[in-house]
TORRODO-687077 format. One record per residue (C-alpha): residue in three letters; z, x, y. Coordinates in steps of 0.1 Angstrom, whole numbers, padded with zeros to 4 digits, always signed. Last residue first. Layout:
REM residues N
ALAZXY ...
//
This chain:
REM residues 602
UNK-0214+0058-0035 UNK-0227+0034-0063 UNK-0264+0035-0067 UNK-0273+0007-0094 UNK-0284+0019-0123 UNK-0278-0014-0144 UNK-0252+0007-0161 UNK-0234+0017-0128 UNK-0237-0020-0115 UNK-0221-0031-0147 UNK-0193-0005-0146 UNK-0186-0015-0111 UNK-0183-0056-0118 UNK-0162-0048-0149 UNK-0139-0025-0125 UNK-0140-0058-0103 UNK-0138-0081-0128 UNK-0106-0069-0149 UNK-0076-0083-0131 UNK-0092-0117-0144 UNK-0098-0143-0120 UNK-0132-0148-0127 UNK-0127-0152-0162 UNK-0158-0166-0179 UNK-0187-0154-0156 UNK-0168-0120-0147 UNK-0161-0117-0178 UNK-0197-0126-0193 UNK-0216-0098-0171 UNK-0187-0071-0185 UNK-0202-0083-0222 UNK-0238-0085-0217 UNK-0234-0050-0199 UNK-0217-0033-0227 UNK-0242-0047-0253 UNK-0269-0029-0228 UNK-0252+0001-0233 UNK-0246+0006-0266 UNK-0234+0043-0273 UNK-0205+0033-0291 UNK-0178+0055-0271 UNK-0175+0053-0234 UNK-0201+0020-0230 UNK-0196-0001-0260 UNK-0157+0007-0264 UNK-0152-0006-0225 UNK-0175-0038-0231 UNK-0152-0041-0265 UNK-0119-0035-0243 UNK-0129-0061-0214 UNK-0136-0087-0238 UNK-0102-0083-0256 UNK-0083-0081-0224 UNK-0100-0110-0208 UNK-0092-0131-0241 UNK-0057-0119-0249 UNK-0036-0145-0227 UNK-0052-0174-0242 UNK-0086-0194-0240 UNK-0107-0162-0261 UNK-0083-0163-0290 UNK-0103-0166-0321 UNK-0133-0150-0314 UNK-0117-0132-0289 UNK-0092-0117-0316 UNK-0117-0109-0346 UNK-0137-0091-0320 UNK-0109-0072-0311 UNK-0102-0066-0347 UNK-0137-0056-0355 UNK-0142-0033-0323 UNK-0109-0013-0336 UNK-0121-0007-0368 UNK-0156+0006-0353 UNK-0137+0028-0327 UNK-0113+0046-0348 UNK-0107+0071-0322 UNK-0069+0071-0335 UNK-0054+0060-0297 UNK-0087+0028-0304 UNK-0069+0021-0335 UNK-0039+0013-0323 UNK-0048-0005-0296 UNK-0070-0030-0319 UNK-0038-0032-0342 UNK-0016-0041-0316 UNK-0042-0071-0301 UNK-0045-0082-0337 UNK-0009-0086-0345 UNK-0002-0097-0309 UNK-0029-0128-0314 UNK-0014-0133-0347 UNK+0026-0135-0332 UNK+0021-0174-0334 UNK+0021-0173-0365 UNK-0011-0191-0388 UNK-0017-0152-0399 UNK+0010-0142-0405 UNK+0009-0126-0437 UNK-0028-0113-0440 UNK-0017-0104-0403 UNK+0018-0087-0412 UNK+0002-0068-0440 UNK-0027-0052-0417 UNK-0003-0045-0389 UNK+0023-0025-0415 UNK-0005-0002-0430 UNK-0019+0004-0389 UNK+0021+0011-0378 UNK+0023+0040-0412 UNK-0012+0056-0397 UNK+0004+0052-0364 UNK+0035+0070-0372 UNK+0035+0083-0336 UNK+0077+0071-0334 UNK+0070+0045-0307 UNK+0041+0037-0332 UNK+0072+0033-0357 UNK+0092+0011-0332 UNK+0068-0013-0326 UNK+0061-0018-0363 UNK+0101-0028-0370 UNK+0096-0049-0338 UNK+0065-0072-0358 UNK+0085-0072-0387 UNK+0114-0086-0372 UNK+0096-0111-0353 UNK+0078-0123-0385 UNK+0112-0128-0404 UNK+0128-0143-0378 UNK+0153-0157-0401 UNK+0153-0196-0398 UNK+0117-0200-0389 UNK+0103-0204-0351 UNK+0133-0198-0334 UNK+0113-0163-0322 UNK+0077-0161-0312 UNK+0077-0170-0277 UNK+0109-0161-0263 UNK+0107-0124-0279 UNK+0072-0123-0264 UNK+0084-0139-0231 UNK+0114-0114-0227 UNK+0093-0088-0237 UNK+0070-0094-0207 UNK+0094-0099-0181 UNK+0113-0068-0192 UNK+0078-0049-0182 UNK+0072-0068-0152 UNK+0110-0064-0139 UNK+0107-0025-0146 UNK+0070-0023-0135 UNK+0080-0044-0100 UNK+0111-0020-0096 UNK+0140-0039-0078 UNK+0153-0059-0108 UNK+0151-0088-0111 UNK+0137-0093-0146 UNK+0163-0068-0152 UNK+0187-0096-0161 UNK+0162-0118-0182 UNK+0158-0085-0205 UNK+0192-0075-0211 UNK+0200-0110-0224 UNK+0168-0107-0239 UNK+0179-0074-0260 UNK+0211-0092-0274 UNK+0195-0125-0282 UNK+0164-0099-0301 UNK+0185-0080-0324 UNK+0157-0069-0344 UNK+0166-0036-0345 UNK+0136-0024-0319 UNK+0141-0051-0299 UNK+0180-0035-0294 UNK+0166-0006-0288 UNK+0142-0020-0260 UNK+0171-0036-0242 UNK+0186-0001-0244 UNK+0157+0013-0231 UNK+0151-0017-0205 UNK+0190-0007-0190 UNK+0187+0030-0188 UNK+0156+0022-0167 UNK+0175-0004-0149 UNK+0203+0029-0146 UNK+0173+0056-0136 UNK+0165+0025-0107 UNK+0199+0029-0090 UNK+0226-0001-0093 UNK+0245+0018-0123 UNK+0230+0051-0120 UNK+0261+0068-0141 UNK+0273+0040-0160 UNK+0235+0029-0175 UNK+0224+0067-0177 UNK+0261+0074-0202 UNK+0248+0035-0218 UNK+0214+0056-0226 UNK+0227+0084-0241 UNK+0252+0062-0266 UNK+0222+0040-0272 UNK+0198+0072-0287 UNK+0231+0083-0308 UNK+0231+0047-0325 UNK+0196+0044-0329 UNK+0196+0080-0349 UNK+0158+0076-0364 UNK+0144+0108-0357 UNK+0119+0096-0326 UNK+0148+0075-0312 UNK+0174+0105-0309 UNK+0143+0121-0289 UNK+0139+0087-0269 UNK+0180+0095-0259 UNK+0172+0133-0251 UNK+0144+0119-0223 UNK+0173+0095-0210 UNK+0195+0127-0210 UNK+0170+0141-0188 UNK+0165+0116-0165 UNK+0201+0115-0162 UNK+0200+0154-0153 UNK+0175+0154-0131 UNK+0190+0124-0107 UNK+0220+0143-0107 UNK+0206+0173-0093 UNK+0237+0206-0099 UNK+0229+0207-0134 UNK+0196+0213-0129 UNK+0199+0248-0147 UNK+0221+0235-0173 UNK+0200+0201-0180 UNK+0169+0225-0183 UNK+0187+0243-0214 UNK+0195+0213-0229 UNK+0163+0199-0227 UNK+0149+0228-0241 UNK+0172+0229-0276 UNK+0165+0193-0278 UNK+0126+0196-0277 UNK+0132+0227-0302 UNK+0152+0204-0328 UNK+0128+0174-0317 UNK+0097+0197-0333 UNK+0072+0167-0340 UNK+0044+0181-0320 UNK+0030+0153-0299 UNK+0061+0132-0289 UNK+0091+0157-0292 UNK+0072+0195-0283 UNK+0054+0174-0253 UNK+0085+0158-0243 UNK+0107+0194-0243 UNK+0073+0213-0225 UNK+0077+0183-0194 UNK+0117+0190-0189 UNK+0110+0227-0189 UNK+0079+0222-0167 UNK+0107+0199-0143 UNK+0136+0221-0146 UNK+0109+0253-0134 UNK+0120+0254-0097 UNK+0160+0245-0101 UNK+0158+0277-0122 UNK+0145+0293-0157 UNK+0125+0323-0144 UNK+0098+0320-0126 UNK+0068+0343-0141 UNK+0079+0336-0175 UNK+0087+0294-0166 UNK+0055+0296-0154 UNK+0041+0311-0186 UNK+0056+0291-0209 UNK+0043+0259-0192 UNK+0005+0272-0201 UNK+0015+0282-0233 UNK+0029+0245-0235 UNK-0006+0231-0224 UNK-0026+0250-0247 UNK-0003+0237-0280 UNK-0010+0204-0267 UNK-0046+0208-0266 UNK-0046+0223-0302 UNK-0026+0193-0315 UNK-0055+0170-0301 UNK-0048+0137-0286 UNK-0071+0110-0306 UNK-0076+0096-0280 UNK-0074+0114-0245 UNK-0049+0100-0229 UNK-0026+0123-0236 UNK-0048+0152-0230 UNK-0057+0142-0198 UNK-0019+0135-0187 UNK-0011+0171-0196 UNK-0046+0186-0177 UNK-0029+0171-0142 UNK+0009+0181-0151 UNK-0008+0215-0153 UNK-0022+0213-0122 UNK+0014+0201-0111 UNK+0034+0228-0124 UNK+0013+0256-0103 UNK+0017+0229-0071 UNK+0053+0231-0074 UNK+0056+0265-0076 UNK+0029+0278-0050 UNK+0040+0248-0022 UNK+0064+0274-0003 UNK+0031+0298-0004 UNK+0028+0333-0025 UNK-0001+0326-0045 UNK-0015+0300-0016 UNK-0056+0298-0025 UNK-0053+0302-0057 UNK-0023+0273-0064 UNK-0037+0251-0037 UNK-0074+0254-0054 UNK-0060+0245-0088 UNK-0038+0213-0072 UNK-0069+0201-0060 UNK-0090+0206-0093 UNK-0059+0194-0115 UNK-0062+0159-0095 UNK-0095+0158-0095 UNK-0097+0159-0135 UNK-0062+0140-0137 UNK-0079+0105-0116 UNK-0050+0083-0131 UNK-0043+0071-0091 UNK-0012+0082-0087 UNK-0024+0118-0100 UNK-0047+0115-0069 UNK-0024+0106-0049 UNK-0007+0133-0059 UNK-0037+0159-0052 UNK-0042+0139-0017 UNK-0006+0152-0008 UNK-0009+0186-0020 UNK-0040+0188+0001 UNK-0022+0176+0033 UNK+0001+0202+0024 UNK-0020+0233+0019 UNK-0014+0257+0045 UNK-0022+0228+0071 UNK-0041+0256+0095 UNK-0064+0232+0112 UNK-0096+0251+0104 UNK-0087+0260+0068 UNK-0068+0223+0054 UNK-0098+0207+0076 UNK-0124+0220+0054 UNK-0101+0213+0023 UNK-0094+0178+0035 UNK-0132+0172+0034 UNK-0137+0190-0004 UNK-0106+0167-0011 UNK-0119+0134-0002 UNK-0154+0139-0015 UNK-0135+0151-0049 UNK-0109+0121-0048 UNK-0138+0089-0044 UNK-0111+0062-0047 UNK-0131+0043-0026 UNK-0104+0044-0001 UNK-0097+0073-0006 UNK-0136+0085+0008 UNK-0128+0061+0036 UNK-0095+0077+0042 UNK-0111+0113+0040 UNK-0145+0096+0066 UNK-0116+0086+0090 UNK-0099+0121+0092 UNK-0132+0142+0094 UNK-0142+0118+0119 UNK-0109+0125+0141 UNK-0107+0162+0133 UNK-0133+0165+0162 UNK-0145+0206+0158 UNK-0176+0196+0138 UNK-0188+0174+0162 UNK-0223+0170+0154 UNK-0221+0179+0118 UNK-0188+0156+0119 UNK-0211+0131+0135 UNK-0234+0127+0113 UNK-0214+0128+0077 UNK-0192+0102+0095 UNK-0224+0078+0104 UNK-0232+0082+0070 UNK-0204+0072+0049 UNK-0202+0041+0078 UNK-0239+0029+0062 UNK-0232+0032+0028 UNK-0199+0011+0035 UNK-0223-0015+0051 UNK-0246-0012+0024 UNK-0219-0022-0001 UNK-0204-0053+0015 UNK-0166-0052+0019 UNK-0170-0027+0053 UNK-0156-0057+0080 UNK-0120-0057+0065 UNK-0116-0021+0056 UNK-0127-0011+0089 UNK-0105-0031+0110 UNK-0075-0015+0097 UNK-0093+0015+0095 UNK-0100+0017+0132 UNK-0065+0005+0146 UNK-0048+0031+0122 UNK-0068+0056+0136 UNK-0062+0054+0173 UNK-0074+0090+0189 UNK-0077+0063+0220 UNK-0112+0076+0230 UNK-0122+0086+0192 UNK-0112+0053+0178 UNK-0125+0036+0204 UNK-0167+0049+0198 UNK-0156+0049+0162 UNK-0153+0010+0163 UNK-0183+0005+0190 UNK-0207+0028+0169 UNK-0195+0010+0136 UNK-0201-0024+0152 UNK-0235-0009+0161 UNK-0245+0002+0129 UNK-0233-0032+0113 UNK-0253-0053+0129 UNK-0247-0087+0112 UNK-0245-0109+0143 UNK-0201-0116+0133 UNK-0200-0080+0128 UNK-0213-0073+0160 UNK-0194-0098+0176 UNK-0162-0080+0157 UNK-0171-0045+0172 UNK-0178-0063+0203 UNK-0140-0076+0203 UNK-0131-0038+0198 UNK-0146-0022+0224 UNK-0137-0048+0250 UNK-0143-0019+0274 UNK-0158+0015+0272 UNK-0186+0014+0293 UNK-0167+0007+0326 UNK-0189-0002+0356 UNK-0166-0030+0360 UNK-0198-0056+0364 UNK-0218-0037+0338 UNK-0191-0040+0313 UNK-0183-0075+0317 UNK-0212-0082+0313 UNK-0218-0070+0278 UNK-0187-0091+0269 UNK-0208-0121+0283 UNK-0239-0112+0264 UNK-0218-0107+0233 UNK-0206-0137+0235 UNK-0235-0154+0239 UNK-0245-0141+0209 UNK-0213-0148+0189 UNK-0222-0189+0194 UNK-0204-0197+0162 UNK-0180-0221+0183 UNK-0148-0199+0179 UNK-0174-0171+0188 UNK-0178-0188+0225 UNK-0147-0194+0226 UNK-0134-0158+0221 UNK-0165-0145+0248 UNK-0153-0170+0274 UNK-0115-0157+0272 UNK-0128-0118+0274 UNK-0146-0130+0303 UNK-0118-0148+0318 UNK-0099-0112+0316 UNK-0130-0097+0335 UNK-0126-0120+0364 UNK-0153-0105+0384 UNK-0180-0135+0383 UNK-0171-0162+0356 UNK-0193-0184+0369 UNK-0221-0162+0361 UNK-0212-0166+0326 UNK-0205-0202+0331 UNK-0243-0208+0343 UNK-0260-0188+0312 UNK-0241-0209+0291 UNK-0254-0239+0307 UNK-0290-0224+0305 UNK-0284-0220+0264 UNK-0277-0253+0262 UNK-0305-0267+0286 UNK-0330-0246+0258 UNK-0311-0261+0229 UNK-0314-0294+0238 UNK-0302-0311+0204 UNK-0281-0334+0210 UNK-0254-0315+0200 UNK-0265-0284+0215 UNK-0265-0307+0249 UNK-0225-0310+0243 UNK-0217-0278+0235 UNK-0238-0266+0270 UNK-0215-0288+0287 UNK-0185-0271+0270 UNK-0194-0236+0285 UNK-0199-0248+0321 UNK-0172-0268+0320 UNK-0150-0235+0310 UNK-0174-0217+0335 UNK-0166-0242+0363 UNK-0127-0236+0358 UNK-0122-0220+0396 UNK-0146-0244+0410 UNK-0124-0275+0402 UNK-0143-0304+0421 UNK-0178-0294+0419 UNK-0174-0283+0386 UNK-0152-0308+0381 UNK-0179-0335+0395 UNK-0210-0320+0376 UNK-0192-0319+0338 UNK-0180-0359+0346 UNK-0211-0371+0357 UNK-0226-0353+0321 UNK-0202-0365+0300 UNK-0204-0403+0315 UNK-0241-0398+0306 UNK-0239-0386+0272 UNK-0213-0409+0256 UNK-0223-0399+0220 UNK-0189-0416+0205 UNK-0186-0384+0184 UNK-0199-0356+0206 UNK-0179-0371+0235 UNK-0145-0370+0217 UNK-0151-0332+0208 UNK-0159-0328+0245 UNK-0126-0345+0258 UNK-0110-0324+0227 UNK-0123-0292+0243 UNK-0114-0295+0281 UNK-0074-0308+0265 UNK-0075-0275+0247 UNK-0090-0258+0283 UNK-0062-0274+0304 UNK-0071-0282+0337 UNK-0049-0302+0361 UNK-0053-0341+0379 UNK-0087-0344+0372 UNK-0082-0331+0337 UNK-0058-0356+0328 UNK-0077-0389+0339 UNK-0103-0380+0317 UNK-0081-0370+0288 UNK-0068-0401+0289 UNK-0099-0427+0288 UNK-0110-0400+0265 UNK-0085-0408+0239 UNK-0088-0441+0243 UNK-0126-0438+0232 UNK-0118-0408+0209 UNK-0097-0433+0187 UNK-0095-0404+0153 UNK-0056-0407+0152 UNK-0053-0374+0163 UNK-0070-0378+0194 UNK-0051-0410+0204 UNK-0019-0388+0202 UNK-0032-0361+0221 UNK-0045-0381+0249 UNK-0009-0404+0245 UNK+0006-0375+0247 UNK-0013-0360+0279 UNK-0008-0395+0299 UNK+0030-0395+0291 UNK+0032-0363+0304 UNK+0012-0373+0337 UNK+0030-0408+0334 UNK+0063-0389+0338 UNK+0051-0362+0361 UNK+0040-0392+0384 UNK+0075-0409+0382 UNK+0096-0386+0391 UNK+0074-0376+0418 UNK+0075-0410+0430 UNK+0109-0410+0426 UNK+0120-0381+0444 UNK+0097-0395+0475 UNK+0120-0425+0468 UNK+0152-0404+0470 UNK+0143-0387+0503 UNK+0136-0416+0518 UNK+0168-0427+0514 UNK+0185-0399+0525 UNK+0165-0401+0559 UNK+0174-0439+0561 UNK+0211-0430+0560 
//
């Protein structure tokens, strides 16, 4: 009986002391929170003679810095080291935090001298010492420690990527390159690399600086793919398509690729809006792989490439146009109408719609590419959307929604049905019915595809913002009705109609649309000087709503590419990114600038 009994009251006691030990690291913690560092550290002195815990370690010193309770710091440091050899670096380390508070640097930078040594072998604790000792912005004694822990282990290529980040944190870029590349190439780890590339290259002479460490080593190494890999997602990166593709090229030959990796950079390119590259890659794949699986595709592509120049080359010439359906003529010649031409067939009935006014021939090849797809849904659907904008173009609203409703009940919870979806909310904008079309609208605002969603967003809010505002929605009506004929390339007609609608409307809220159309307009007519007065017009009018940016950014844009005026063009991308730093515009505006001012941009 006395043996259970003692039993219980040892169980007690133990009870009991883990009890106050938690309750003792609470109140610590709760003390500390509260900003009372003298009970705090009443605690946290009794807990860490009991057991360490480095959070606990670092709120006792934290508490000591603000009461300035230098000598019961200091008996404290010396008896746990003593006392707790196995933690003397962590005491070690905050010691020295403490004299670098009071200012005695040199007996600082001897404590952290003392828990490096401390650490001896234990290379993990060494890694721990180095991420304290950047969390307190001392990154050189962390990379003294790291360094260490090298020589001790005899092992050059450890902690190779938390020196890269010391380095970065000490500003030496060359060597946190070396130490990045260094791993990338032992562990053939790419991702790793770039990941932490594209956050420590932001400043320009750092990215100068990795450009050239590639070019080095791939002439030193020029059979390591690795370097040739990392400089072509640096070079994408920067958007910078030719470097990229004259490096894929090289590795397209010694790596035996037969053109795929290349077809792959051409579309990103195409992704991008960069047609010139884009055409130049898929121009080398086409010569260089007459008779490969990619030939077909590659053929239609580099024409795709010089298509999207032309259209977005204002005014788009007829003669260009003409070029570019010779060009698809003569792949569909060589061959033959099949499930490998659909596409250039479906490509030569747009062009003939939009940019040559011949809908009966557009039809008649749309048709004929909807036979031999017929077996590819998807092809087909897009298609008959494509023959429902032709309907558009010749002023048969009711056949153009017919086609569109068969794409809306064929692809119903596909993207080619929300597509089908924002044309016939469009058509319905178009007639003015504008309850019908936002009713469409605010339901494909969710839709899956950010441009659908953002597209219907934006019509939503125009039609929201600018209708209820007189009894017939005059204005609104007007301002669709002018919509529709630019959708229809009467621009000369659209420019007529924008004028009268302005001298109109000119207290509406619609102005700011108004001039923002007309600007647009006239900048697809190369009627630069008319366009520079409406957008001046605009931001001297509107520069605190949702067209100042734009406005500001288009006139800097008009300055430089078609005015000749360069320095007006830097005075007005300097002013953006002064007035509207959060504009989607400053950091093209910020590159244009520096390439005006002459800056080197890699």
């Amino acid at each position: 009986m006395k043996k259970v009994s003692s039993w219980v009251m040892m169980w007690f006691i133990l009870s009991g002391a883990a009890a106050a030990g938690q309750s003792e690291k609470e109140m610590a913690e709760e003390y500390f929170k509260n900003g009372d560092c003298p009970k705090a550290l009443t605690y946290y002195n009794a807990l860490l003679k009991s057991s360490f815990e480095k959070i606990s370690l670092k709120n006792y010193t934290s508490c000591i810095v603000k009461t300035k309770a230098w000598g019961d710091a200091e008996q404290f440091y010396k008896k746990q080291i003593k006392n707790d050899a196995a933690n003397a670096s962590w005491y070690f380390l905050y010691w020295g935090v403490l004299l670098e508070a009071q200012g005695k640097t040199q007996e600082a930078s001897k404590k952290n001298e003392q828990a490096v040594a401390a650490s001896g072998a234990r290379i993990e604790l060494k890694r721990d010492l180095a991420d304290e000792f950047r969390s307190i912005n001392q990154s050189e004694w962390a990379k003294n420690i790291l360094l260490e822990a090298r020589v001790s282990s005899k092992r050059n290529d450890l902690f190779q990527l938390e020196l890269a980040s010391v380095y970065r944190d000490l500003n030496d870029p060359e060597k946190m390159i070396d130490e990045l590349l260094s791993y990338g190439m032992r562990y053939q780890n790419t991702e790793v690399v770039q990941n932490m590339l594209q956050d420590f290259t932001k400043d320009e002479k750092e990215q100068t600086l990795l450009e050239k460490v590639l070019y080095d080593k791939i002439q030193k190494f020029p059979n390591e793919g690795f370097y040739n890999e990392l400089l072509i997602w640096y070079q994408i990166q920067r958007k910078d398509f030719y470097k990229a593709f004259i490096q894929e090229r090289s590795l397209d030959k010694r790596f035996k690729h037969n053109g795929s990796r290349l077809y792959n950079l051409g579309m990103l390119a195409l992704q991008n809006l960069d047609y010139n590259n884009a055409g130049t890659i898929f121009d080398h794949l086409v010569k260089e792989y007459p008779k490969g699986q990619l030939y077909p595709v590659a053929r239609r592509m580099a024409i795709f490439a010089r298509e999207e120049q032309v259209k977005n080359t204002y005014p788009v010439k007829r003669s260009e146009v003409h070029k570019l359906l010779g060009q698809y003529q003569q792949l569909v010649d060589e061959l033959g109408v099949n499930v490998r031409t659909i596409e250039a067939l479906r490509n030569m009935a747009i062009l003939n719609a939009f940019y040559m006014d011949d809908f009966k021939k557009a039809i008649e090849i749309l048709q004929m590419a909807i036979e031999a797809g017929k077996q590819e849904k998807n092809f087909v659907d897009k298609c008959k959307l494509d023959l429902g904008d032709i309907y558009l173009l010749q002023g048969e609203p009711w056949e153009a929604t017919l086609v569109y409703s068969q794409v809306e009940k064929s692809q119903k919870d596909d993207l080619l049905g929300y597509e089908a979806k924002l044309r016939n909310a469009k058509l319905h904008y178009f007639k003015g019915e504008f309850v019908l079309a936002k009713a469409v609208l605010d339901i494909l605002k969710k839709a899956t595809s950010r441009e659908i969603a953002n597209d219907a967003n934006e019509l939503s809010l125009l039609i929201m913002d600018n209708t209820g505002l007189d009894s017939n929605e005059s204005a609104m009506k007007e301002y669709s009705a002018v919509e529709l004929l630019l959708f229809q390339n009467k621009k000369f007609q659209a420019i007529d109609s924008l004028k009268h609608l302005y001298q109109k409307y000119q207290n509406h809220s619609l102005s700011d649309e108004i001039l923002w159309l007309t600007a647009k307009t006239y900048m697809k007519l190369d009627s630069n000087q008319q366009a520079m007065e409406d957008l001046k017009l605009l931001y001297s009018k509107y520069s605190h709503d949702i067209y100042g940016d734009d406005a500001l950014y288009a006139m800097a844009k008009l300055y430089q590419e078609k005015l000749n005026s360069k320095d007006q063009a830097m005075k007005l991308y300097q002013e953006l990114m002064e007035k509207y730093p959060g504009s989607i515009f400053v950091a093209e505006s910020r590159k244009r600038f520096r390439i005006l001012r002459g800056d080197v941009i890699n």
